[in-house]
C-alpha positions in Angstrom: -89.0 -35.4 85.2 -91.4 -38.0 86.2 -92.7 -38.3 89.4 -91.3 -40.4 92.1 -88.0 -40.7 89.9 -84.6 -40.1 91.9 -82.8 -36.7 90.9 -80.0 -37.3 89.1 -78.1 -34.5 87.4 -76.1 -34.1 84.4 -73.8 -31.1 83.2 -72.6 -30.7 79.7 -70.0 -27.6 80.6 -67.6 -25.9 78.5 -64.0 -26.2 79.2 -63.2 -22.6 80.5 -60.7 -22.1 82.6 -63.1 -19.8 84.6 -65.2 -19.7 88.1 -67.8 -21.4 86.6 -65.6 -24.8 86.0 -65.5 -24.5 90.3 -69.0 -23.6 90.6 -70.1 -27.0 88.7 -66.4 -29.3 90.1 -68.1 -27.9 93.8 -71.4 -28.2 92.8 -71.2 -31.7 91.8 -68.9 -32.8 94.9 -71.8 -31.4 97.0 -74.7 -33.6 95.5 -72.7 -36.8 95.5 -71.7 -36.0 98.9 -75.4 -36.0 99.6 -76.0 -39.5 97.6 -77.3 -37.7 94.1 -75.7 -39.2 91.2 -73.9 -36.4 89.3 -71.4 -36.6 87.0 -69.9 -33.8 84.1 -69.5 -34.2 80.5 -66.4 -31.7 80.0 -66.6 -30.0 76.0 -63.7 -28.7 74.2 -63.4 -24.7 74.7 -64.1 -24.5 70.9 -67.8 -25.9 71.6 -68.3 -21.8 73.1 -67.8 -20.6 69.2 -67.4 -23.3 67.1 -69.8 -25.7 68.5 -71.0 -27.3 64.9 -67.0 -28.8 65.1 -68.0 -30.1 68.8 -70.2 -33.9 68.6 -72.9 -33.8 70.5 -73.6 -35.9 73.3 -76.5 -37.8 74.1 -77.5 -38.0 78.2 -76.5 -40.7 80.1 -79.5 -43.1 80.7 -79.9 -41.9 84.1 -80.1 -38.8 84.2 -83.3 -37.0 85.2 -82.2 -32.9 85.1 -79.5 -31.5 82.6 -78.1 -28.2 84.8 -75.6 -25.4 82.3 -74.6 -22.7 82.1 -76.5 -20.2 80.0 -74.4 -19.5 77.2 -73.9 -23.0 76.2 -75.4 -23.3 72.8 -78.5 -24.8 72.7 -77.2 -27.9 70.2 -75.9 -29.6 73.2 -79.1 -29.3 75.2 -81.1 -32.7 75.4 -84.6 -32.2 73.7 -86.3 -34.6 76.3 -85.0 -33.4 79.8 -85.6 -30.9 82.0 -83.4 -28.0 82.2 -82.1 -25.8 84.9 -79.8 -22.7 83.3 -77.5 -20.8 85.4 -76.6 -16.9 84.7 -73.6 -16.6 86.5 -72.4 -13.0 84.7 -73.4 -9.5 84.1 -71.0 -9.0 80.0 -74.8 -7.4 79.1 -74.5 -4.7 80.9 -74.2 -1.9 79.3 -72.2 -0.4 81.8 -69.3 -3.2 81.0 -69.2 -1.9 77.1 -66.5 0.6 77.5 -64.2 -1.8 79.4 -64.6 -4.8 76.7 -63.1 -3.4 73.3 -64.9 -3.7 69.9 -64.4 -7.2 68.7 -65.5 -8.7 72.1 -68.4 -6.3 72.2 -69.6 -7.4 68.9 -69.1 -11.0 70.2 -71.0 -11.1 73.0 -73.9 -8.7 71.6 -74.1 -11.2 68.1 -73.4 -14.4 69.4 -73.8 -15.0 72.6 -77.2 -12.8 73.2 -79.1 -15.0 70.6 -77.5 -18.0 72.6 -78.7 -17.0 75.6 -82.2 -16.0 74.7 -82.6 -19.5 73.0 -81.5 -21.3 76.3 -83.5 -18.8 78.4 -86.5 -20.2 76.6 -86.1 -23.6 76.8 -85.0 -23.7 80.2 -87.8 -25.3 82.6 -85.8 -23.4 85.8 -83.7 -20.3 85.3 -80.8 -19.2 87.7 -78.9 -16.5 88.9 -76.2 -15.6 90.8 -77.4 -12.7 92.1 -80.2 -10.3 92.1 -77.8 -7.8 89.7 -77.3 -10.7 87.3 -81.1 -11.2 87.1 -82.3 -7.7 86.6 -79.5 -7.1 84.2 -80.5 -10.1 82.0 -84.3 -9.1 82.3 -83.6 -5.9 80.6 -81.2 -7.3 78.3 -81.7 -10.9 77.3 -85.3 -12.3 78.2 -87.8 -11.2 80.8 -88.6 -15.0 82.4 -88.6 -15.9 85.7 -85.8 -16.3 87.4 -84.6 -17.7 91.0 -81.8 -16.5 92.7 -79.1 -19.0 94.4 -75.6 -17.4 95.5 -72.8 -18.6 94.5 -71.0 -20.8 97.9 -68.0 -20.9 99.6 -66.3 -23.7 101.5 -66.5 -21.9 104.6 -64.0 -24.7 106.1 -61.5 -24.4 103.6 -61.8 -20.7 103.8 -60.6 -19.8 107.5 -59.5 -17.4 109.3 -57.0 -19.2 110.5 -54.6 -17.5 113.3 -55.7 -14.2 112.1 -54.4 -11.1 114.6 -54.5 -7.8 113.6 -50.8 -6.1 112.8 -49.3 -5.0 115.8 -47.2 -2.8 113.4 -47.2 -1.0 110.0 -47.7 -1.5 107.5 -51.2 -1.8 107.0 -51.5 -5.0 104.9 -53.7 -4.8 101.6 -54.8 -7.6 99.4 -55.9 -8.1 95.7 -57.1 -11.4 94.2 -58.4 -11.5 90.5 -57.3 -10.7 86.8 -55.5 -8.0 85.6 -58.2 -6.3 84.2 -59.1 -2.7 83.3 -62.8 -4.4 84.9 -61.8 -5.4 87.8 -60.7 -1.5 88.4 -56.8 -2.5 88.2 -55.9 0.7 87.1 -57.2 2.4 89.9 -54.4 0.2 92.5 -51.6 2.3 92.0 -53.3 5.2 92.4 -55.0 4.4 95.6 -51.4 3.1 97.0 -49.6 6.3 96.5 -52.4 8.5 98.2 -51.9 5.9 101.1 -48.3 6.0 101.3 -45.8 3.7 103.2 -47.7 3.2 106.0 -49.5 0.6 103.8 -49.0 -2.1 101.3 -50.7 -4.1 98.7 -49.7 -7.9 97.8 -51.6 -8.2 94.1 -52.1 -11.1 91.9 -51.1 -9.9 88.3 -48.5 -11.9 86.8 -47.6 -11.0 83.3 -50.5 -9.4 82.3 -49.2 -6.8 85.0 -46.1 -6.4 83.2 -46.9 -3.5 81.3 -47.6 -1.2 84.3 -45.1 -2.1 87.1 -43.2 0.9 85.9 -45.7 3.1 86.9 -46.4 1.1 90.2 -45.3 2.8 93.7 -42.7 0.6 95.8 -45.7 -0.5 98.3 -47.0 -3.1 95.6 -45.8 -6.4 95.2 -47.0 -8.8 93.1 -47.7 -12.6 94.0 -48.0 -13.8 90.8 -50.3 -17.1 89.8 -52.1 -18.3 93.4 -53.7 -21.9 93.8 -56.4 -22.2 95.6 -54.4 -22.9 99.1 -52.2 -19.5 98.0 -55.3 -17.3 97.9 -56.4 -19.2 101.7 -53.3 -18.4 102.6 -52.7 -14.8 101.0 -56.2 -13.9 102.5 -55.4 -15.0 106.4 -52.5 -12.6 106.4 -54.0 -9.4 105.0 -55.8 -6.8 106.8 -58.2 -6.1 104.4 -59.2 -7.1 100.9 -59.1 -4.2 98.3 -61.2 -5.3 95.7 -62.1 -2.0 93.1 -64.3 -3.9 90.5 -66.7 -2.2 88.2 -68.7 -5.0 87.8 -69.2 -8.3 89.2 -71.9 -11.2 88.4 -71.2 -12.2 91.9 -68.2 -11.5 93.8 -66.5 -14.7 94.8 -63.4 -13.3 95.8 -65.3 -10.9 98.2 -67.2 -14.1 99.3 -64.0 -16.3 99.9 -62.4 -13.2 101.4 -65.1 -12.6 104.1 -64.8 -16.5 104.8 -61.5 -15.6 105.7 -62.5 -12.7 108.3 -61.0 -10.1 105.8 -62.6 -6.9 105.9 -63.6 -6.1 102.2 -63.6 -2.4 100.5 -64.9 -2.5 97.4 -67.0 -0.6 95.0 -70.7 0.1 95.6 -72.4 -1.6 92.5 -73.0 -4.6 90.8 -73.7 -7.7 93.0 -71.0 -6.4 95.2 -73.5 -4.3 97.1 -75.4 -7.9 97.8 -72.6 -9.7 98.8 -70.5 -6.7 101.2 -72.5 -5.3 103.8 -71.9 -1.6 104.5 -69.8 -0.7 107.2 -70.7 -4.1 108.6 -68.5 -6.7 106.9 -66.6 -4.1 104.9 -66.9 -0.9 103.0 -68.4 0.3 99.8 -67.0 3.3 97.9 -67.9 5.4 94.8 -67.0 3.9 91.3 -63.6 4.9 90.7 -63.3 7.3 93.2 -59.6 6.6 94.6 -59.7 9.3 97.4 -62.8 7.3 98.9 -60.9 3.9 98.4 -57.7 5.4 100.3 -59.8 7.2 103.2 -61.9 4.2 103.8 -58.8 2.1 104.1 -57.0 4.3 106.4 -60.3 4.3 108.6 -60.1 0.8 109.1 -56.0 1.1 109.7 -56.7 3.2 113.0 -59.7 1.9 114.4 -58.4 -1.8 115.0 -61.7 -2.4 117.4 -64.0 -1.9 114.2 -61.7 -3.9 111.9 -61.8 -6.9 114.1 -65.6 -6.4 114.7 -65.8 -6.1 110.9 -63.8 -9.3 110.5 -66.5 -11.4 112.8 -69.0 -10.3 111.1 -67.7 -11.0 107.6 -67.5 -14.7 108.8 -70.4 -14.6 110.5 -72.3 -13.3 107.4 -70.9 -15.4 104.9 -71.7 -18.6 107.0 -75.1 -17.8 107.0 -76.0 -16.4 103.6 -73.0 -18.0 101.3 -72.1 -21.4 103.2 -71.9 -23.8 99.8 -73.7 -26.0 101.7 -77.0 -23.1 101.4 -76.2 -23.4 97.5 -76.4 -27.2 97.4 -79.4 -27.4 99.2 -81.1 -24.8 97.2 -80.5 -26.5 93.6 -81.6 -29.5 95.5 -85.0 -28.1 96.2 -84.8 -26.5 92.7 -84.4 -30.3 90.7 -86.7 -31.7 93.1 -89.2 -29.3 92.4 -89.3 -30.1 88.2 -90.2 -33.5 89.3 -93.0 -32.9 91.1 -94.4 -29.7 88.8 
């Protein structure tokens, strides 16, 4: 970018269905709001594996900075522009292989690696999510430099809102994300049954929980399909957010959760121990082990002086390390910075 000339982003993204389509709606809202232009050129989701069937699209005149997402392949990325590449997942770790079956395994280790690598290297400005998500693609994509932004959170959207602690039982639990053997699913209804019916869980599994309601104590209910407002809402009336994942690039869920003043228990590992401070804005337990999960849980369901203190400071911790304003400003910096390399 040359210097003196006004930042001005573009984003060729993928079609998804995924965080990352609200990382790049949010992070576009957030430089207009701040008088950047920025606008998105939205590609069919076969442009992720059939992207010679996809026509390529030139850059709009004014653009100064093209910003995607790592794994977009490298035909759509503009031969004269600056680039800025976000890593916003961990799938190369190796230890997600068990939970991704064969043909996705081969998928990600034959397609999207080479991807990657070639967009890792033409990249002027790498990102990450988190410090996980960097390590884990310096060991198993590219060893480049690479900067660190968190992923934000609307922290106005995301509210407490009339919060109070339960004056009665049950304690309430909370689960927000796919149904996936990843996300540590399976370990739900175990964890509920060593609680008992002091305690409930209100999950979001919809059909693809179908298959193991059956074996699913009576103190799980299922929401089904949240929006965006459910999840606010779903998170202002739960105790504590149970969140079990064996790996996460980031952890937005925790993030929006702690927004919410919701206690989080999760598991220690990934970029979960980044995001959830231990025994400050939640707790972290041992991978898969469910009698940790459950004890940790009913901790927090007698002692209602260190839940609350653990709610302030999960707001008061997001604010200042996750606030989506933080984000904003620091890709700002970031395109900035190209220009006047």
């Amino acid at each position: 970018m040359s210097a003196g000339r006004a930042v001005a982003v573009w984003f060729p993204t993928v079609r998804t269905g995924t965080g990352t389509e609200v990382f790049t709606e949010q992070l576009v809202a957030g430089l207009i709001s701040r008088g950047i232009r920025a606008e998105v050129t939205w590609l069919p989701l076969r442009a992720e594996y059939a992207p010679w069937t996809v026509r390529k699209h030139s850059p709009p005149h004014w653009a100064s900075v093209v910003h995607v997402n790592t794994w977009l392949h490298p035909r759509f990325l503009p031969e004269h522009l600056p680039v800025v590449a976000t890593l916003h997942h961990s799938m190369h770790d190796p230890a997600v292989r068990p939970y991704k079956g064969v043909v996705r395994a081969v998928y990600h280790r034959c397609w999207f690696v080479p991807i990657e690598r070639r967009v890792l290297r033409r990249a002027d400005r790498v990102v990450a999510v988190s410090r996980f998500v960097a390590e884990t693609a310096r060991r198993t994509l590219l060893d480049v430099p690479i900067d660190v932004i968190y992923n934000g959170v609307d922290v106005e959207r995301f509210n407490p809102g009339n919060r109070a602690a339960a004056s009665d039982k049950p304690f309430r639990l909370l689960y927000v994300g796919g149904w996936k053997s990843l996300k540590g699913v399976d370990l739900l209804a175990p964890i509920m049954r060593e609680l008992g019916e002091d305690f409930v869980l209100h999950y979001t599994g919809e059909a693809a929980a179908t298959r193991d309601c059956a074996g699913m104590p009576d103190n799980m209910h299922d929401l089904g399909r949240l929006s965006r407002d459910g999840v606010i809402t779903a998170m202002q009336r739960a105790d504590v957010l149970l969140f079990p994942s064996r790996s996460e690039g980031f952890g937005m869920v925790a993030s929006e959760a702690m927004a919410c003043g919701l206690p989080v228990v999760a598991t220690r590992g990934s970029s979960l121990a980044e995001v959830i401070e231990d025994d400050v804005t939640g707790i972290l337990c041992p991978p898969d082990d469910v009698v940790a999960f459950a004890a940790s849980i009913r901790a927090l369901a007698v002692d209602s002086a260190r839940t609350m203190a653990m709610s302030h400071a999960a707001r008061k911790v997001c604010g200042e390390r996750f606030d989506i304003r933080l984000m904003i400003d620091a890709y700002l910096d970031l395109y900035r910075s190209i220009g006047s390399a």
